[in-house]
PASE-446543 format. One record per residue: x negated, y negated, z of N, C-alpha, C in turn. Coordinates in steps of 0.1 Angstrom, whole numbers, plus 2048, in hexadecimal, padded with zeros to 3 digits. Atoms other than C-alpha are relative to their C-alpha. Example, Ala and Ser with C-alpha at 12.3 -4.5 7.8 and 13.67 -1.06 7.14 Angstrom:
BEGIN
7F780C80078582D84E7F77F4800;80980B80077780B8478087F5808;
***
This chain:
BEGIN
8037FB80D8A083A8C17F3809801;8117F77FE88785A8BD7F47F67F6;80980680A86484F8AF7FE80A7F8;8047FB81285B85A8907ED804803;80F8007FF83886688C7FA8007F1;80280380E82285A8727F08017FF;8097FD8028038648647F37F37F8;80380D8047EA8478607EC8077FB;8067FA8027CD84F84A7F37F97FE;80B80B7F87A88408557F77F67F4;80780580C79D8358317F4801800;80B7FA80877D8338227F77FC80E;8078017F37648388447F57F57FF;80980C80574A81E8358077F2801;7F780E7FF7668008318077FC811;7F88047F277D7F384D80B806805;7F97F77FA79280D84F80080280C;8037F67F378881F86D80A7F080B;80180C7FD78A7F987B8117FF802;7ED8057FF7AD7ED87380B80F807;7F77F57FA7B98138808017FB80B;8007FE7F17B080D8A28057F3806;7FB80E7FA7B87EB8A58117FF7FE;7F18028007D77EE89B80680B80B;7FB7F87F97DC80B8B27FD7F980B;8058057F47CF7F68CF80F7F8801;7F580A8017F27E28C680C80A809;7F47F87F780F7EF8E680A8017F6;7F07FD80882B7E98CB8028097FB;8087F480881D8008B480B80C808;7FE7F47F882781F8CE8147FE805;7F18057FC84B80F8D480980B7F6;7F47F980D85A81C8AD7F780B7FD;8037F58088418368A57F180B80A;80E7F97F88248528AE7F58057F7;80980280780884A89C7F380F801;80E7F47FF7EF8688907F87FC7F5;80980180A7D085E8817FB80C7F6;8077FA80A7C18738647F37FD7FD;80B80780479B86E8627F3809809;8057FB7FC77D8738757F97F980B;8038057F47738728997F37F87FF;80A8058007518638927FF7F07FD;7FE80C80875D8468808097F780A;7F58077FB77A83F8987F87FA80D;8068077F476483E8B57F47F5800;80A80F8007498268A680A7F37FE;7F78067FD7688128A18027F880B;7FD8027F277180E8C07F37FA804;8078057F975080A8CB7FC7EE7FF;8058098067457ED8B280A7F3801;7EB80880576E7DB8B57FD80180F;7FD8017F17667DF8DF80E7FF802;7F47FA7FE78A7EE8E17FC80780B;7FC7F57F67947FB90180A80B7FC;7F87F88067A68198F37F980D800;8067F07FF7A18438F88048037F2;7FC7F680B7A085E8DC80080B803;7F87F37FE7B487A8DC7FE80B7F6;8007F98107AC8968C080A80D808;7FC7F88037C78AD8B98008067F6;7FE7F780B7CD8CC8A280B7FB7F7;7F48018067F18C48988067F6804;7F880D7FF8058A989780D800808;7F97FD7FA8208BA8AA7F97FC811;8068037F48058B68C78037F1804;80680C7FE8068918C780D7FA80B;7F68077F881987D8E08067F0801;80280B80381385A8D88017FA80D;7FC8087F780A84A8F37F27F5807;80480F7FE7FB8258F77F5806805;8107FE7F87D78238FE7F780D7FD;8037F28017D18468EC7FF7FE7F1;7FD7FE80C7C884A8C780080F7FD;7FC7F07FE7D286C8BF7FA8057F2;8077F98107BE87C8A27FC80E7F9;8047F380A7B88978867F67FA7FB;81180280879189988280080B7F6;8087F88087898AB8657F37FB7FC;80E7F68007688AA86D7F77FD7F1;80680180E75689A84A7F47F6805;80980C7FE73D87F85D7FD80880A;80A7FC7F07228878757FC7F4804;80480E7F671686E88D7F67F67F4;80980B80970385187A8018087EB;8027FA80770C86585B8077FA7EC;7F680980C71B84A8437F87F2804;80680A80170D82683880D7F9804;7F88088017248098448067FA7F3;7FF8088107327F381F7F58077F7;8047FC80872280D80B80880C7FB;7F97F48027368247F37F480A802;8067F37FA72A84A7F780880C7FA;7FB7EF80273386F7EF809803809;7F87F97F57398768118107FA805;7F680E7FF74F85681580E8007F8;7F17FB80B76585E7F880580A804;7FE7F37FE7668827FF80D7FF80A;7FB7FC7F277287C8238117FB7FF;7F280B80078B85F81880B8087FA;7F47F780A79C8767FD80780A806;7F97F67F47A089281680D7FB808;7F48087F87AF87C82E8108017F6;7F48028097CB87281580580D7FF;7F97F48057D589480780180A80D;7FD7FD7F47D489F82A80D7FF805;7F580A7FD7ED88583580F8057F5;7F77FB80C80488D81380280D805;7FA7EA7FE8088B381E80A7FD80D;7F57FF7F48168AB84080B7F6800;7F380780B82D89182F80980C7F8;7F67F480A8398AD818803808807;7F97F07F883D8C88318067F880D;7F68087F88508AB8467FD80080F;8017FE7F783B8AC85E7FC7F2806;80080B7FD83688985F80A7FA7F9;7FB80780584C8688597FD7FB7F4;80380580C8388578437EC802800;80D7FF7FF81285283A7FA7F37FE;8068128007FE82F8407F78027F9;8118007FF7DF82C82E7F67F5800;80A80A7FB7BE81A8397FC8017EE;80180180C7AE80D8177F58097FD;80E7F28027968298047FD7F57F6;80380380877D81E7EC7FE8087F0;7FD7FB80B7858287C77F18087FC;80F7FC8077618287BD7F981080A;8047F37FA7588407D980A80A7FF;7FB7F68007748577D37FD8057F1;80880180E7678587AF7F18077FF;80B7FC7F974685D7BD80380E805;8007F27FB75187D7CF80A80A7F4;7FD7F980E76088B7AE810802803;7F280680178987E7B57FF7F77F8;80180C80C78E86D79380F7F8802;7F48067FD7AE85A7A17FA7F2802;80480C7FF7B483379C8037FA810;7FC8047F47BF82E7BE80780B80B;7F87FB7FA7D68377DC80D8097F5;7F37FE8097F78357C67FE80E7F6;8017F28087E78527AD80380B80A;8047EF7FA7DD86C7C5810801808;7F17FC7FD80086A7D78078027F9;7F87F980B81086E7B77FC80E7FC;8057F58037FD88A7AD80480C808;8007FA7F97FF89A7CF80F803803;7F28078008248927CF80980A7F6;7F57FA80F82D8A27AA8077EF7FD;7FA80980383A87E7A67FC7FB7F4;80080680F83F8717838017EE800;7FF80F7FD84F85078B7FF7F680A;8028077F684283A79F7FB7F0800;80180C8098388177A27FA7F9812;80A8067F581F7FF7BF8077F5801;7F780C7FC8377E97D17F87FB80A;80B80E7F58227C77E880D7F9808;7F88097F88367B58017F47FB806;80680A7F882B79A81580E7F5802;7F380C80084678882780C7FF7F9;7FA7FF80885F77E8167FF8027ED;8067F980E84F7857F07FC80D800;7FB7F38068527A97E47F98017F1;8027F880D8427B87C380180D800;8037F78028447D27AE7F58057F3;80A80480D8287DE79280B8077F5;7FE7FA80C8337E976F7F580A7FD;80A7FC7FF80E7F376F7F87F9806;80B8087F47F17F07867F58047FB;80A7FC8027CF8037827FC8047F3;8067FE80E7C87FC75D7F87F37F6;80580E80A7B67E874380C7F67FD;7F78078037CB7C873F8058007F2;8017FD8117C57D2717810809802;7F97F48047D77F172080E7FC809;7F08027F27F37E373E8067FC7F3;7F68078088017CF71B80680C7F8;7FA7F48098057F3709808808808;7F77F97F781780072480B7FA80A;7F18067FE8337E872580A8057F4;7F87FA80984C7FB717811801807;7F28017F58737FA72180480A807;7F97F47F787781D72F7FA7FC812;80980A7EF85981074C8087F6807;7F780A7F88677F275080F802808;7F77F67FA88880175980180880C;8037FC7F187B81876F7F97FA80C;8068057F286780478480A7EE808;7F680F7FF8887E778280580C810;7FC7F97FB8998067947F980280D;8068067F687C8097AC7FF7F5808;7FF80E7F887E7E77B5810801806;7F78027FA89F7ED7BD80180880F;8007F47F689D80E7D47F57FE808;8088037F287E7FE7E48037FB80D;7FB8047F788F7E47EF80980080A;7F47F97F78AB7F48007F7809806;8097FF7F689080980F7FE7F580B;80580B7F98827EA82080D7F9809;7F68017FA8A47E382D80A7F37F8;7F580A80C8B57CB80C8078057FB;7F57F38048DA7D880A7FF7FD7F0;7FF8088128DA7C27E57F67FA7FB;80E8078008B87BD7DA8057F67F3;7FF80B80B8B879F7C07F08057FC;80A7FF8098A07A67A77F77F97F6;80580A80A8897907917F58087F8;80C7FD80A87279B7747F87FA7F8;80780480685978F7687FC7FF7F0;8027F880E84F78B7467ED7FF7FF;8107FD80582C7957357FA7F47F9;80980E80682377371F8057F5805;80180C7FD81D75472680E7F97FF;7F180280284374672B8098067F9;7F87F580684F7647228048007F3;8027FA80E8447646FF8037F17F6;7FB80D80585873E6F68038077F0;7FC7F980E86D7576E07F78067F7;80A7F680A85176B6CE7F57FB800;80C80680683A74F6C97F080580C;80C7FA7F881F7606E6801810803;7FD7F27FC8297866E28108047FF;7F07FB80284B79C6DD80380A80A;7FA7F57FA8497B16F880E7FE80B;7F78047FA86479A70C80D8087F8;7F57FB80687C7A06EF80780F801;7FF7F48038737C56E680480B80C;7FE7FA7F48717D47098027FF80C;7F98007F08757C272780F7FD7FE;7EF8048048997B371C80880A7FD;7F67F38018A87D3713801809811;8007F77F389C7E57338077F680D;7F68067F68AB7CA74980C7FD7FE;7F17F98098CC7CB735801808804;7FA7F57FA8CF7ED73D80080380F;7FC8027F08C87E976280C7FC807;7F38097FC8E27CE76380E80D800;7F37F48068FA7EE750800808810;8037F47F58EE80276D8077FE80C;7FC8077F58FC7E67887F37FC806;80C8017FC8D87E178F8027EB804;80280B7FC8D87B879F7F47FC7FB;8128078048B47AA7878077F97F0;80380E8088AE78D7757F88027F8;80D80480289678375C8048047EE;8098087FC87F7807497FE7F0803;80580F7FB87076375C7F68007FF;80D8008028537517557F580780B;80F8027F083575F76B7FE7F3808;80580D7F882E7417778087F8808;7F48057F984F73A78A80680C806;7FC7F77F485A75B7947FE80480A;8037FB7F38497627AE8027F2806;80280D7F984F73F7BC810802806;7F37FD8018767477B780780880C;7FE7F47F18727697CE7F97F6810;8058097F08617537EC80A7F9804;7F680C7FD87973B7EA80D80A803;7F47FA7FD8957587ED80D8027F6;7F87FE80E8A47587CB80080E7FB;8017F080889777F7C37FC80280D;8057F87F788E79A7DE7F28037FE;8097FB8078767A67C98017F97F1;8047FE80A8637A07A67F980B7FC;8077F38088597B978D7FD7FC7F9;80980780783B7AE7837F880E7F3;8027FB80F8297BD7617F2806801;80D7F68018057C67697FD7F8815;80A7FC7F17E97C978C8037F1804;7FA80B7FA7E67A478F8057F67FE;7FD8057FD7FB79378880A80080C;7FA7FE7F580F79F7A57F980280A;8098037EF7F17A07BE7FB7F5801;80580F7FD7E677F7BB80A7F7803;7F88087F780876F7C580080680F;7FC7F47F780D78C7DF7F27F480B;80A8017F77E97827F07FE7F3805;7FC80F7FB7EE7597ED80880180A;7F38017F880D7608007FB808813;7FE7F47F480277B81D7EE7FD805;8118047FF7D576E81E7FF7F7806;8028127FC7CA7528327F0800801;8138008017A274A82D7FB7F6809;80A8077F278D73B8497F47FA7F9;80C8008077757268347F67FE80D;80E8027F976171C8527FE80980A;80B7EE7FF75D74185E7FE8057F6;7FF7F481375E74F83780680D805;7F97F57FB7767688468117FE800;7F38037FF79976D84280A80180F;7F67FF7F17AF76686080F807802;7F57F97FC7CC7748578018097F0;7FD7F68057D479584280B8067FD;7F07F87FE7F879C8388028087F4;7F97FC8098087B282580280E7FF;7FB7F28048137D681A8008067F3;7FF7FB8088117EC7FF80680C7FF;7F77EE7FC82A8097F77FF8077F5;7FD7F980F82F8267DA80F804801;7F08018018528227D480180D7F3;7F87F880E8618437BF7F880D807;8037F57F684E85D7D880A80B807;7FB7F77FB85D87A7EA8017FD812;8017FE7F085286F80A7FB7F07FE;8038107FF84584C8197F37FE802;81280080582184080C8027E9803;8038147FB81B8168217F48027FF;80E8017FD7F980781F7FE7F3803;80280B8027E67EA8257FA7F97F2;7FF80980F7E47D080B7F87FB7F9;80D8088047BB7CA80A7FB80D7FF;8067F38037A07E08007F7803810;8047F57F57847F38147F47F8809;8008097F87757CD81F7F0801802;80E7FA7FF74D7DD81D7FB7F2801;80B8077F573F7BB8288057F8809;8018057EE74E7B784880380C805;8027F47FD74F7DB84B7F680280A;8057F77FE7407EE86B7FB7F380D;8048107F973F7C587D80D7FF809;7F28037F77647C58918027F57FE;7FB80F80376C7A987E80F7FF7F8;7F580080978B7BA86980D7FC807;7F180A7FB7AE7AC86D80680E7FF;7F97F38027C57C98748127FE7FC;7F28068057E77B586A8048077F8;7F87FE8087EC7C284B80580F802;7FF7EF7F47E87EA85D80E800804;7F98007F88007DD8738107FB7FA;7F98058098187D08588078127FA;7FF7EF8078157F584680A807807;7F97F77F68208078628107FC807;7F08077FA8417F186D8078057F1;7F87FE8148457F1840806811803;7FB7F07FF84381A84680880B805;7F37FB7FB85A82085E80C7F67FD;7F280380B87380C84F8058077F4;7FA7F780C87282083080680C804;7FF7F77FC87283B844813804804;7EF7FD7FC8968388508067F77F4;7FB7FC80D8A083682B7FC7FF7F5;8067FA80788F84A81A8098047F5;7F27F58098AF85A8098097F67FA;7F08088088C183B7FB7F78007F2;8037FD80D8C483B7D88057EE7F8;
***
């Protein structure tokens, strides 16, 4: 099988980005299915290395055509935004946002002009990309934006449990005003065309509902009646395979157990707080997490957008203490989608 080449982009240079890139590139498998090209900046990758005492060379090329992928080599596009000592470790920044946002919309162009498979990303910090005057709530925005993408929707795996959001990066006030049945709908449909992405020929579907036992018929809210229940009715019309609503408080237990592929969950967390129970393991007597699973995708894109499933980690940042699992999760998740991209 040819490899695929995939653009992996170094996140926010302050957090653990730089970190989890190289470590995961230190991994032989890695170079088996794919030809990893970082996005970021030489400054950052090589304090990396240094601080992570990785045996591993750095390669900077122009173009991604140049790259060859090969073990023992990280191959990179510096653009050049960090000078030596020129960034605080776990502190947001200007420069730090600036550099991170570039990265991304870097990565997004050579996706669109197919010059890559897919695109990984290391985690940026919101506040510093805010900071450098990018008013985006996240990853998921700015690839929409950069994309033209209307519909889209932040699908979590970990193992065998799967989400999808309805809504993610909003006031919980406002996630309840933007349960409406056309959404719900579209992000049921998402959940379906993710997971046939991911390689589920019949995804089983479960949805979640918004109140507290899904409302116990009206008596805690009507949005079960008014809008999720019509839009999963019409999925069913569609031949769509989804269930529900089910209580919150059981559906996700239902998908683990192997009853649903996926849930389609209603707002930010309630679908990351099962997601992270399930894929997190905590080391109380290091205070450090020992293990890091999971993936994050934008399902309804043009092209393929994997990430990891924690943020930018700023106090174990710049220490070689980050876990590079969930990196290394991303990148298996992203070439998978990658070879079908086109199912509908």
């Amino acid at each position: 099988m040819e490899r695929k080449t995939v653009a992996i982009t170094m996140g926010d240079p302050a957090g653990i980005g730089p970190e989890i890139v190289v470590k995961a590139l230190n991994e032989k498998s890695v170079y088996e299915d794919c030809i990893p090209v970082v996005i970021g900046d030489c400054e950052a990758l090589k304090d990396a290395i240094c601080f992570s005492n990785i045996d591993i060379r750095l390669r900077e090329i122009q173009t991604v055509e140049e790259a060859v992928g090969e073990y023992g080599v990280v191959e990179y596009i510096n653009l050049g935004y960090l000078k030596p000592g020129g960034w605080n470790y776990k502190e947001n920044s200007v420069i730090c946002g600036e550099a991170s946002f570039q990265y991304v919309v870097y990565a997004i162009r050579l996706a669109m002009d197919r010059k890559v498979a897919a695109v990984i990303t290391a985690p940026i910090s919101k506040e510093a990309i805010n900071m450098a005057g990018h008013h985006y709530s996240g990853h998921t925005e700015i690839f929409a934006e950069y994309t033209g993408t209307r519909d889209y929707a932040m699908l979590l795996a970990s193992e065998n449990l799967r989400v999808i959001h309805v809504t993610t990066h909003c006031a919980l006030s406002e996630a309840c005003r933007l349960i409406r049945k056309k959404r719900v709908l579209t992000v049921i449909k998402l959940a379906d065309k993710g997971c046939k992405m991911l390689g589920i020929a019949n995804p089983r579907i479960g949805v979640a509902g918004l109140n507290p036992h899904c409302s116990e018929d009206g008596l805690f809210g009507t949005e079960e009646a008014s809008e999720i229940i019509p839009a999963i009715q019409e999925a069913k019309n569609l031949g769509i395979n989804v269930e529900g609503p089910e209580s919150p408080d059981t559906v996700f237990v239902k998908c683990k157990a192997g009853i649903y592929d996926i849930v389609v969950a209603m707002y930010h967390d309630q679908g990351h707080i099962p997601l992270k129970l399930n894929g997190f393991q905590w080391d109380k007597e290091n205070g450090q997490y020992k293990s890091v699973r999971g993936i994050n995708c934008t399902i309804g894109l043009p092209i393929i957008r994997a990430s990891v499933d924690h943020g930018t980690a700023f106090g174990k940042a710049g220490e070689g203490r980050a876990n590079a699992d969930s990196m290394l999760d991303a990148i298996e998740a992203g070439l998978k989608m990658a070879g079908n991209l086109h199912i509908d």
